[in-house]
TIRO-2110 file (N, C-alpha, C; in Angstrom, 1 decimal):
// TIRO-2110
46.3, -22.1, 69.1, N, 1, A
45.1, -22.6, 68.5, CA, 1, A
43.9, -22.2, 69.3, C, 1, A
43.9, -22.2, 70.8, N, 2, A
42.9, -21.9, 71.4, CA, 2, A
42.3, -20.3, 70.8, C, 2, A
43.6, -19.4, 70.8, N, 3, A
43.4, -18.7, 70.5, CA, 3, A
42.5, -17.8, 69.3, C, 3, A
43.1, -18.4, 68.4, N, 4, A
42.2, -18.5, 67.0, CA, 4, A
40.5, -18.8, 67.5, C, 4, A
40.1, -19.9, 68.2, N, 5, A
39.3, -20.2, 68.5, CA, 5, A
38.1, -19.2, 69.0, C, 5, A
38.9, -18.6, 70.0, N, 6, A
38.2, -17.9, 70.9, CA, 6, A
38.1, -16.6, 69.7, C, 6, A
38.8, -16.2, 69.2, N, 7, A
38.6, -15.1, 68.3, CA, 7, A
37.5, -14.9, 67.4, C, 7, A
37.3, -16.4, 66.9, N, 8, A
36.3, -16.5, 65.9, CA, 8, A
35.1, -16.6, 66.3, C, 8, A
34.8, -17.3, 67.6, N, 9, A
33.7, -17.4, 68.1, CA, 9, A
33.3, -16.2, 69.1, C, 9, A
34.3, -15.1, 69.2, N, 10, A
33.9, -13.5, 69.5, CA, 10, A
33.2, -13.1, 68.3, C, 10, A
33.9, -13.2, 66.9, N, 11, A
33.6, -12.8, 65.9, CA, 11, A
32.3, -13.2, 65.6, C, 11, A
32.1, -14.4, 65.9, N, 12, A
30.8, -14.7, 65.2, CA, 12, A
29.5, -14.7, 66.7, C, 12, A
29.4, -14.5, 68.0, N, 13, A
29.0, -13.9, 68.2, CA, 13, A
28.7, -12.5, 68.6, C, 13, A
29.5, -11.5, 68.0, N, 14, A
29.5, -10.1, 67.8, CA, 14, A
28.4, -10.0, 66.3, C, 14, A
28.8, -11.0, 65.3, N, 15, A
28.0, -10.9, 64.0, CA, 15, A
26.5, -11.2, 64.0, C, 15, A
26.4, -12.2, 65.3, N, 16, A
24.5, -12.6, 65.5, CA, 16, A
24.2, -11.9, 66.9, C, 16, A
23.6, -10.9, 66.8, N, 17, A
23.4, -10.3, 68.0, CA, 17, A
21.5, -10.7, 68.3, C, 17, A
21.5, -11.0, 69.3, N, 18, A
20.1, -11.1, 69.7, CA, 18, A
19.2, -10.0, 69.4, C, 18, A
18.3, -10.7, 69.5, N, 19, A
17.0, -9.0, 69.5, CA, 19, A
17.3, -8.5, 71.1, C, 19, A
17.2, -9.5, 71.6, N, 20, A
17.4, -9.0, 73.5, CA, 20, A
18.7, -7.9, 73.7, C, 20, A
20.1, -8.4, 72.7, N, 21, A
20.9, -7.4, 73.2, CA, 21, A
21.1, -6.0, 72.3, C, 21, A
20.4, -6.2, 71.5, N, 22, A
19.8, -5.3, 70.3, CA, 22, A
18.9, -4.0, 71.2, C, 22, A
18.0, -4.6, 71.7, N, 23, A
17.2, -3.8, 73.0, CA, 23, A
17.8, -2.9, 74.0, C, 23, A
18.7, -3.8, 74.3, N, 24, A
20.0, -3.9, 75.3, CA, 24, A
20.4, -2.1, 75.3, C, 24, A
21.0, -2.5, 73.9, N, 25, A
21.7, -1.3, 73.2, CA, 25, A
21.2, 0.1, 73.1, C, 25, A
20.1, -0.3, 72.7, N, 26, A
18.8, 0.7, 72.4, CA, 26, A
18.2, 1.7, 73.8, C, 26, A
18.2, 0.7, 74.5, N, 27, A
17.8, 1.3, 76.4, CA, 27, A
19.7, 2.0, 76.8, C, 27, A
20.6, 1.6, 76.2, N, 28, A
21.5, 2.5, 77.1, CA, 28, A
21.6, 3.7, 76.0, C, 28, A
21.5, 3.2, 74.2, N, 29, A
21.0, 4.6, 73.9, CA, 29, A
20.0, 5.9, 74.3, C, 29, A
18.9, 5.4, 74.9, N, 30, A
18.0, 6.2, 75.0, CA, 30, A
18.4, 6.8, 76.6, C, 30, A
18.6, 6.2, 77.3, N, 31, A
19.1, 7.2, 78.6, CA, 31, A
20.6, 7.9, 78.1, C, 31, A
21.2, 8.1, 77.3, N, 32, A
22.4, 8.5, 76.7, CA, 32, A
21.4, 9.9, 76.5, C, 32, A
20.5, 10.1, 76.3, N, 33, A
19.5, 10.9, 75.6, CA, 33, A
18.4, 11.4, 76.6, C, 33, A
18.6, 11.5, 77.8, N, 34, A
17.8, 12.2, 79.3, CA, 34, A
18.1, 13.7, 78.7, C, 34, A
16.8, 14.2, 79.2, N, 35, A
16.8, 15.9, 78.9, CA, 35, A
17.1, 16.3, 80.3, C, 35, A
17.9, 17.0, 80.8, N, 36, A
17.7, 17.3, 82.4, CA, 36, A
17.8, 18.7, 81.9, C, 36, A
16.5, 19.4, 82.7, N, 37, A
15.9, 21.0, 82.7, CA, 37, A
17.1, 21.4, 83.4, C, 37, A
16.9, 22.9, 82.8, N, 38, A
18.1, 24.3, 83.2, CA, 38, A
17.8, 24.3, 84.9, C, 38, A
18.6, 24.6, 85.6, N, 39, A
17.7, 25.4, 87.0, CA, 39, A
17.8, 27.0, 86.5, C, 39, A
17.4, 27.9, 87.1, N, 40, A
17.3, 28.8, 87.7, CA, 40, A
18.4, 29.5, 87.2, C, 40, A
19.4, 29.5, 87.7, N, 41, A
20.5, 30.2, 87.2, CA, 41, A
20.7, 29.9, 86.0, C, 41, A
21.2, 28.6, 85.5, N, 42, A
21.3, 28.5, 83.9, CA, 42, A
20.0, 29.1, 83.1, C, 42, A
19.3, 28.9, 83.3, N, 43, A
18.3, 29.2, 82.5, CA, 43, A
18.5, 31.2, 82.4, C, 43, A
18.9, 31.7, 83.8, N, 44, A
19.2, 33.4, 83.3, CA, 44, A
20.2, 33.8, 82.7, C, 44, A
21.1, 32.9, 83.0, N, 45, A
22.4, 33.0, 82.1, CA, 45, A
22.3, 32.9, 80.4, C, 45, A
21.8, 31.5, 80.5, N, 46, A
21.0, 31.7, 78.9, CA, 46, A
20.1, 32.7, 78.1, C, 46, A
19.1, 33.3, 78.9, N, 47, A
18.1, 33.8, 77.9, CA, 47, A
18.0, 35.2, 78.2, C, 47, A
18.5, 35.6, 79.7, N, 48, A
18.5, 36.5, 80.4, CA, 48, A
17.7, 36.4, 81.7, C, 48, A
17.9, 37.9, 82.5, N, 49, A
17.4, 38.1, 83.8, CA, 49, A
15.5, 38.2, 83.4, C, 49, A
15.4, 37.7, 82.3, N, 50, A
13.7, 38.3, 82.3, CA, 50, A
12.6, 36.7, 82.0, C, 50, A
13.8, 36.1, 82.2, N, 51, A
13.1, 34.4, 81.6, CA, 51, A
12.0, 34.1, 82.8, C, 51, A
12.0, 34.4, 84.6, N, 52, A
11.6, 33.7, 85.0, CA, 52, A
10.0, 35.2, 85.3, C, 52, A
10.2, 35.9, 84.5, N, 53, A
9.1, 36.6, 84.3, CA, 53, A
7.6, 36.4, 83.8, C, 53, A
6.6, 36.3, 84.3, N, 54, A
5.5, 35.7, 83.8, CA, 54, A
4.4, 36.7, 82.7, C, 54, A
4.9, 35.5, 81.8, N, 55, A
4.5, 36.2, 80.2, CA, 55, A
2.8, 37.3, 80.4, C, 55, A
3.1, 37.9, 79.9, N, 56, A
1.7, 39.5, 79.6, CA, 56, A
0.9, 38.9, 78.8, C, 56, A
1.1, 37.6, 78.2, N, 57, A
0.1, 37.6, 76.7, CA, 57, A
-0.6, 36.6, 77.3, C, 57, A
-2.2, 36.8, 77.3, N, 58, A
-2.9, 35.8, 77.8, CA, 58, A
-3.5, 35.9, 76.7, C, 58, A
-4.5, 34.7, 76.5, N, 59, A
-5.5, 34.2, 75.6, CA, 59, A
-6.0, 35.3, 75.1, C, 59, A
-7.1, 36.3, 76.2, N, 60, A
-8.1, 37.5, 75.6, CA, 60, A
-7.2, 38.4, 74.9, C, 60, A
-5.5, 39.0, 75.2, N, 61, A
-5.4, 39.8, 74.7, CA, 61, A
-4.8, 39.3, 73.2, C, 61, A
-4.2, 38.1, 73.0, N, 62, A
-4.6, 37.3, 71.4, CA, 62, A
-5.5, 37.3, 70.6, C, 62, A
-6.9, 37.3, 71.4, N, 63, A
-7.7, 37.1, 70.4, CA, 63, A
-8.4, 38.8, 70.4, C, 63, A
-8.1, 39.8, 71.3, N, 64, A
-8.0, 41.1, 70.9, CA, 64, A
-7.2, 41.9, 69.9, C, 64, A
-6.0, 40.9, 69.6, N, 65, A
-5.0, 41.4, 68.5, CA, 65, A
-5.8, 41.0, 67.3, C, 65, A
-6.1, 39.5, 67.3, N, 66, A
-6.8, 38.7, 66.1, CA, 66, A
-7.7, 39.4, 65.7, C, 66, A
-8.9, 39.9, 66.8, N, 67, A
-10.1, 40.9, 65.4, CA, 67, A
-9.6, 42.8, 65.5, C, 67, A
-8.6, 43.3, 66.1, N, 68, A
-8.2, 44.0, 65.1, CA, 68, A
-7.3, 43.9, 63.4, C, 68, A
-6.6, 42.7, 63.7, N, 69, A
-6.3, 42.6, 62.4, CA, 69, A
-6.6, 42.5, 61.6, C, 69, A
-8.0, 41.6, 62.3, N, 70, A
-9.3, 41.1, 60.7, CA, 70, A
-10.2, 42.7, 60.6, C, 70, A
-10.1, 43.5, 61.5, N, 71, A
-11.0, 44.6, 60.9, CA, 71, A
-9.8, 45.8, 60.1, C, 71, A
-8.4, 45.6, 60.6, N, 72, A
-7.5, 45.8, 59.6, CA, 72, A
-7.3, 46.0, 58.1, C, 72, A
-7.3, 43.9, 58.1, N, 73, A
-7.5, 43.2, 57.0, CA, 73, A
-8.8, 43.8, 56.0, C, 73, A
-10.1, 44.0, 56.7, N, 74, A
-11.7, 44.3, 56.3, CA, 74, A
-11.4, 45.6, 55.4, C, 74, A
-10.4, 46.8, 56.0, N, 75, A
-10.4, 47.9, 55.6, CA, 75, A
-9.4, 48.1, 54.3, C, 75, A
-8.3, 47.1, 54.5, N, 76, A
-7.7, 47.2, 53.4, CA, 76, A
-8.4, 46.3, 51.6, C, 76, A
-9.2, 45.5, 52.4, N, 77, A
-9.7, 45.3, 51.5, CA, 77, A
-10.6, 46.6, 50.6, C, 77, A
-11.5, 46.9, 51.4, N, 78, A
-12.3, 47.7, 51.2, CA, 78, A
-12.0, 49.1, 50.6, C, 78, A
-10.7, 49.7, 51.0, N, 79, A
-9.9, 50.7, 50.3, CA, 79, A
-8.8, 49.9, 48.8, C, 79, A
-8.9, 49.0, 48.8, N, 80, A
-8.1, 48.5, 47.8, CA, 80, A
-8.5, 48.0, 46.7, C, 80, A
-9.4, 46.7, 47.1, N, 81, A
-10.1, 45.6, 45.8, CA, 81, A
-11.1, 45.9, 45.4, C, 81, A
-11.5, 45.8, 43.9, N, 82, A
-12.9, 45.8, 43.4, CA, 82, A
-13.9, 45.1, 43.7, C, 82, A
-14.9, 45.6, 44.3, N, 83, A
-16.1, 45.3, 44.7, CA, 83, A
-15.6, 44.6, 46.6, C, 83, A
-15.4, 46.1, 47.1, N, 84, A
-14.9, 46.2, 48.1, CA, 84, A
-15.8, 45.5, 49.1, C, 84, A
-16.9, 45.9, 49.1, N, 85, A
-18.1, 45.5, 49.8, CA, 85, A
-17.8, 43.8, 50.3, C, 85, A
-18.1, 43.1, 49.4, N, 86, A
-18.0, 41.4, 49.3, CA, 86, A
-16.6, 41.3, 49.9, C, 86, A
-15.5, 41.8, 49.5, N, 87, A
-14.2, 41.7, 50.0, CA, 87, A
-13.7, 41.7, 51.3, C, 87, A
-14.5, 42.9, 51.5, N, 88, A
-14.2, 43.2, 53.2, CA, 88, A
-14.8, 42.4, 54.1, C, 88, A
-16.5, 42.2, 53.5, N, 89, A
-17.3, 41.2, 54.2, CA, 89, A
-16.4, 39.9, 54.5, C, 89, A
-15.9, 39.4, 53.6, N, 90, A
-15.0, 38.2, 53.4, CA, 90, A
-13.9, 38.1, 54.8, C, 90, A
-12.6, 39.6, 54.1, N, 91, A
-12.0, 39.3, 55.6, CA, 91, A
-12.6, 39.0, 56.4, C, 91, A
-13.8, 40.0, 56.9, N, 92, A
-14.5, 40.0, 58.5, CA, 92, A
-14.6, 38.3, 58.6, C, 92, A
-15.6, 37.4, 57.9, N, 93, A
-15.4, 36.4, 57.8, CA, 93, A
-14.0, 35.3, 58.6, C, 93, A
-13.0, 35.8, 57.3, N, 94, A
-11.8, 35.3, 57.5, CA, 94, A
-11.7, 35.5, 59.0, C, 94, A
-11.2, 36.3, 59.4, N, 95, A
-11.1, 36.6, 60.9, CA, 95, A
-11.8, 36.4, 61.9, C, 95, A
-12.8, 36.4, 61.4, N, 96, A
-14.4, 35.5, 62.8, CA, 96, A
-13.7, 34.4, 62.7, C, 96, A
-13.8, 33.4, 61.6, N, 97, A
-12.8, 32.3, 61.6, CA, 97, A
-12.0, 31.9, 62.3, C, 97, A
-11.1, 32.6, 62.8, N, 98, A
-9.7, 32.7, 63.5, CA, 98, A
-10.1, 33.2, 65.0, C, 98, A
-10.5, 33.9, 65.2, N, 99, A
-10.8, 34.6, 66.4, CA, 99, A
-11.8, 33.8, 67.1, C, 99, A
-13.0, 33.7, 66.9, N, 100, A
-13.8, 32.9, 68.0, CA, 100, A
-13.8, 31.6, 68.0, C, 100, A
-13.1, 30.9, 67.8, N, 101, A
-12.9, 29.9, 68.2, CA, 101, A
-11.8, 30.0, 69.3, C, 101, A
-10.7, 30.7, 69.2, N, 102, A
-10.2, 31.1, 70.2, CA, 102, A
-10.5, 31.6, 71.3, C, 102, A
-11.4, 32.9, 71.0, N, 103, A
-12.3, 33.3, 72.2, CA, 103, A
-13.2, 32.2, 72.8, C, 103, A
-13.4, 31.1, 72.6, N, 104, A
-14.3, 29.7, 72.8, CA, 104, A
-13.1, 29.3, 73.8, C, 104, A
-12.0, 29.0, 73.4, N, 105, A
-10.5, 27.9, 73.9, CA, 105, A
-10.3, 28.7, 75.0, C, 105, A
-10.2, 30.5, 74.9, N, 106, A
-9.5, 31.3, 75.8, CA, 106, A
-11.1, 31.3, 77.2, C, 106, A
-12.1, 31.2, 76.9, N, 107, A
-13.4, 31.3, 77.9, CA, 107, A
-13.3, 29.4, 78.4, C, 107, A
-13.1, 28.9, 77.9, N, 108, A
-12.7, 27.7, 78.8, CA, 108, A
-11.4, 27.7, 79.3, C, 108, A
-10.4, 27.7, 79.0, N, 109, A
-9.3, 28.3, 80.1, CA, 109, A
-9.5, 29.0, 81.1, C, 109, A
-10.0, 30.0, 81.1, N, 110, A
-10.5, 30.9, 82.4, CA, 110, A
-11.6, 29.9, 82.5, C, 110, A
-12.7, 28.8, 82.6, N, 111, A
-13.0, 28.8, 83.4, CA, 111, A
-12.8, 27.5, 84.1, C, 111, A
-12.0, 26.9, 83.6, N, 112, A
-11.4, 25.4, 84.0, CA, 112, A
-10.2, 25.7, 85.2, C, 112, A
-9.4, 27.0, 85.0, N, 113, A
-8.3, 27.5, 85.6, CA, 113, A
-7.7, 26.7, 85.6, C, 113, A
-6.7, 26.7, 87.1, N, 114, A
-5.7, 25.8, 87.4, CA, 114, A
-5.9, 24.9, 87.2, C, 114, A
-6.9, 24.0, 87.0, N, 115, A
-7.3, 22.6, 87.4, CA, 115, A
-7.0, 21.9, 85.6, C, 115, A
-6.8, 22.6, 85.0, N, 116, A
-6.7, 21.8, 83.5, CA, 116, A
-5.8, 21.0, 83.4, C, 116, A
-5.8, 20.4, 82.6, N, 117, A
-5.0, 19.0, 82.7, CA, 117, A
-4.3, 19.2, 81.1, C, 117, A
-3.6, 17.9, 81.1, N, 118, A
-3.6, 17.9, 79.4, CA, 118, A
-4.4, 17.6, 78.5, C, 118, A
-5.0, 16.2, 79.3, N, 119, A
-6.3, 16.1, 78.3, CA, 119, A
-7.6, 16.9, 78.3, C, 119, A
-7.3, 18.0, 79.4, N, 120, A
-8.2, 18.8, 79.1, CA, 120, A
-7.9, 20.2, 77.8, C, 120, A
-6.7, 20.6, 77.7, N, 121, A
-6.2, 20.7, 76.7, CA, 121, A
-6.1, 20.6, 75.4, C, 121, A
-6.4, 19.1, 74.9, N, 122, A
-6.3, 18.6, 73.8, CA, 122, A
-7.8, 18.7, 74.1, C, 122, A
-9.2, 18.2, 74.6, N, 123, A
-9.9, 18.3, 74.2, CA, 123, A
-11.0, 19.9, 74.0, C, 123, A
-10.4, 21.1, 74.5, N, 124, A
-10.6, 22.4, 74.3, CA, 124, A
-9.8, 22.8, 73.1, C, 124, A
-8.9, 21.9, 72.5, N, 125, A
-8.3, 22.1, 71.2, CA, 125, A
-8.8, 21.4, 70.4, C, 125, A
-9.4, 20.6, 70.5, N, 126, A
-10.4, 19.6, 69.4, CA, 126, A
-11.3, 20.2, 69.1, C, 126, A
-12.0, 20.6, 70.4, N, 127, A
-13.4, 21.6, 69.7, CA, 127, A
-13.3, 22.8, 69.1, C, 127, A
-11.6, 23.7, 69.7, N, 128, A
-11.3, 24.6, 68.9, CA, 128, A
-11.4, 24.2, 67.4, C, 128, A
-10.9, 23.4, 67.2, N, 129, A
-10.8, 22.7, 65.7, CA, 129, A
-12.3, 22.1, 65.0, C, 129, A
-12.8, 22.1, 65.6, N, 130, A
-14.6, 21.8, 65.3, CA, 130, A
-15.1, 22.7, 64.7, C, 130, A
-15.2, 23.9, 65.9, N, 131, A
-15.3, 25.5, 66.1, CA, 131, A
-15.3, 25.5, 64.0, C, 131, A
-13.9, 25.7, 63.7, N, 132, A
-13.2, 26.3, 62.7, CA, 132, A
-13.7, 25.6, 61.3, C, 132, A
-13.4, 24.2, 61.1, N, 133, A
-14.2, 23.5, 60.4, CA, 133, A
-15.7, 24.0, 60.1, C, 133, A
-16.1, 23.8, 61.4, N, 134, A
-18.0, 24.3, 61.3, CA, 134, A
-18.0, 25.8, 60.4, C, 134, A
-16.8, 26.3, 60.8, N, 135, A
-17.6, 27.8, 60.4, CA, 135, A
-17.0, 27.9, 59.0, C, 135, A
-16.2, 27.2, 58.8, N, 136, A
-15.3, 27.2, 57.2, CA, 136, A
-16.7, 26.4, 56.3, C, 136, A
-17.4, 25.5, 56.7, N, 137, A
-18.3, 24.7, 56.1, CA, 137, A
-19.4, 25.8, 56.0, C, 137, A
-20.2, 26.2, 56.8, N, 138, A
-21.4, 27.2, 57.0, CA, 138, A
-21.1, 28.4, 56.1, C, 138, A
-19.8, 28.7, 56.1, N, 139, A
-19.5, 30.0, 55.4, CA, 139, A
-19.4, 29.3, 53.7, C, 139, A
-18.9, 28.4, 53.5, N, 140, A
-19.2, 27.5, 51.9, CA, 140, A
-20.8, 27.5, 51.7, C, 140, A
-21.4, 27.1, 52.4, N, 141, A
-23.1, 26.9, 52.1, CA, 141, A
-24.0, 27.7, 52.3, C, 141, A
-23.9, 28.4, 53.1, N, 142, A
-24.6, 29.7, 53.2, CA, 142, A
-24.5, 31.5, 53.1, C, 142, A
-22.8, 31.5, 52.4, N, 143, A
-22.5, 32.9, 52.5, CA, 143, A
-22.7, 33.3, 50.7, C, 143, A
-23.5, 33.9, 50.2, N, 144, A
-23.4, 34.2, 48.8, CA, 144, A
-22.4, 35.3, 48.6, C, 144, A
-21.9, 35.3, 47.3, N, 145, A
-20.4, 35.8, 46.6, CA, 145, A
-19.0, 35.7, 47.7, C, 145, A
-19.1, 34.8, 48.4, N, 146, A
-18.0, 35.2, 49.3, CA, 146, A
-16.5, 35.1, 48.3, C, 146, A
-15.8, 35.9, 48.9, N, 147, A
-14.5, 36.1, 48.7, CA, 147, A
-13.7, 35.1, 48.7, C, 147, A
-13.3, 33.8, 48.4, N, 148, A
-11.9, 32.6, 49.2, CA, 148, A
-10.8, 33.6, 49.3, C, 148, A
-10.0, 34.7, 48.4, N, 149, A
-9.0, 34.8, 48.7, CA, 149, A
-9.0, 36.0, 49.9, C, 149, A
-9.5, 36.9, 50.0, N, 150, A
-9.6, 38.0, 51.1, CA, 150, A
-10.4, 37.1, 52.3, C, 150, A
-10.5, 36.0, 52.3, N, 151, A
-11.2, 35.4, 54.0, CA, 151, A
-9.8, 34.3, 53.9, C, 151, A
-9.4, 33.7, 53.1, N, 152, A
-8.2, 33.0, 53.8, CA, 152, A
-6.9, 33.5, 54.0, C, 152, A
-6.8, 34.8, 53.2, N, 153, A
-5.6, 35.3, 53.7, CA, 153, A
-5.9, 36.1, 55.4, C, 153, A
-7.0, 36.5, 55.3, N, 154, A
-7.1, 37.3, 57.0, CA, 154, A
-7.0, 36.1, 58.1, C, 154, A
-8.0, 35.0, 57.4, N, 155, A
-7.8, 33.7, 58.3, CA, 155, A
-6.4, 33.4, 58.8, C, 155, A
-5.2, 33.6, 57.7, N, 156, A
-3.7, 33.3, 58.1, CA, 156, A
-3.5, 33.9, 58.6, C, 156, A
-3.6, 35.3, 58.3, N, 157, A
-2.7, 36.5, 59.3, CA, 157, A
-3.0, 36.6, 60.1, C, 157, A
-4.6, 36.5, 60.6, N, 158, A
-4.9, 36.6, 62.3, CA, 158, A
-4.4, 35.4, 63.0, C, 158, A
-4.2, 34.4, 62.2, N, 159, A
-3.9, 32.7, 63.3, CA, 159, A
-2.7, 33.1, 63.4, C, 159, A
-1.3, 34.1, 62.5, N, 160, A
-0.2, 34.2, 62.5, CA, 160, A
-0.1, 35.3, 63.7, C, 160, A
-1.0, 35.8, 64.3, N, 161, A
-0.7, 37.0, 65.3, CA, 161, A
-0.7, 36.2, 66.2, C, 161, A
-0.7, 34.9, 66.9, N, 162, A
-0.4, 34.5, 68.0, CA, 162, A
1.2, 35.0, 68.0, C, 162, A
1.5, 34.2, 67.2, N, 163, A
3.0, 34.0, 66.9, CA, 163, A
3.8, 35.3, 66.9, C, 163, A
3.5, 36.1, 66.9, N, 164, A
3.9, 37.7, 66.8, CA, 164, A
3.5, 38.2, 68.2, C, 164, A
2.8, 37.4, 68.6, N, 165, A
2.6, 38.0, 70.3, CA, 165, A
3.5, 37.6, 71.1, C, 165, A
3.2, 37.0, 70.9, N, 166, A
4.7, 35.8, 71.6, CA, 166, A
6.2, 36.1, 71.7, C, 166, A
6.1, 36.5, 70.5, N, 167, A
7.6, 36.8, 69.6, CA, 167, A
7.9, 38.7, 70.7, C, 167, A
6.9, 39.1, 71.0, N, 168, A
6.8, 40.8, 71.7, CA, 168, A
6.7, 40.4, 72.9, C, 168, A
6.6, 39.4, 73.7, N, 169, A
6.6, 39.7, 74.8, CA, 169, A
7.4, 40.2, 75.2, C, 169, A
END
């Protein structure tokens, strides 16, 4: 009979669990879930002998890739679409878009250097983001016949050439 007893009152404290052991649970889940970084060896074994090599792609030569693309972009317009002029104008747009604000993010980097932080970071990426806004607005109210599709497609492709740099190192 004891038995029975004790069974039930497992059972029915197993069925009402506190919020505290609920918690409980949750905290030995989450260290179940610690990231511990590669060293040195694992990390060459994984990706190879060139991982602990310090990447070639810096900021300036990104935003060097970015306004060749947009003057790329400018020419295929201009050899391709009707009323080439406004079109091309447009990429160049598109791609100023993309590019100087970067060249804004990449000239604070160099000159904040080592000392940056993260929230220095996020806030050189806020303004980056200001930067872009501002000039997407100014280019709406002040650019006559602009192009939307030849300035947002160069806008993509040059923001997409980070990613392509990266991808080459």
């Amino acid at each position: 009979m004891a038995e029975g007893r004790r069974d039930s009152t497992a059972s029915s404290q197993a069925t009402s669990v506190s919020p505290a052991a609920a918690h409980d649970d949750w905290d030995v889940e989450q260290q179940d879930n610690n990231i511990v970084p590669l060293t040195r060896v694992e990390a060459e074994q994984l990706f190879g002998a060139d991982v602990s090599r310090p990447s070639r792609v810096t900021p300036f030569k990104v935003v060097a890739a970015q306004m060749v693309v947009s003057l790329v972009a400018a020419l295929i317009c201009w050899l391709f679409l009707s009323q080439p002029g406004e079109a091309a104008r447009s990429a160049l747009l598109g791609g100023a878009v993309c590019w100087i604000p970067g060249a804004l993010f990449a000239l604070r980097l160099r000159r904040v250097g080592h000392q940056q932080s993260v929230m220095g970071l996020m806030v050189g990426e806020a303004i980056k983001m200001g930067v872009t806004v501002t000039m997407f607005v100014v280019i709406a109210e002040f650019v006559p016949d602009v192009r939307w599709l030849p300035l947002l497609l160069t806008y993509l492709v040059a923001l997409k050439t980070y990613w392509v740099a990266l991808a080459l190192r």
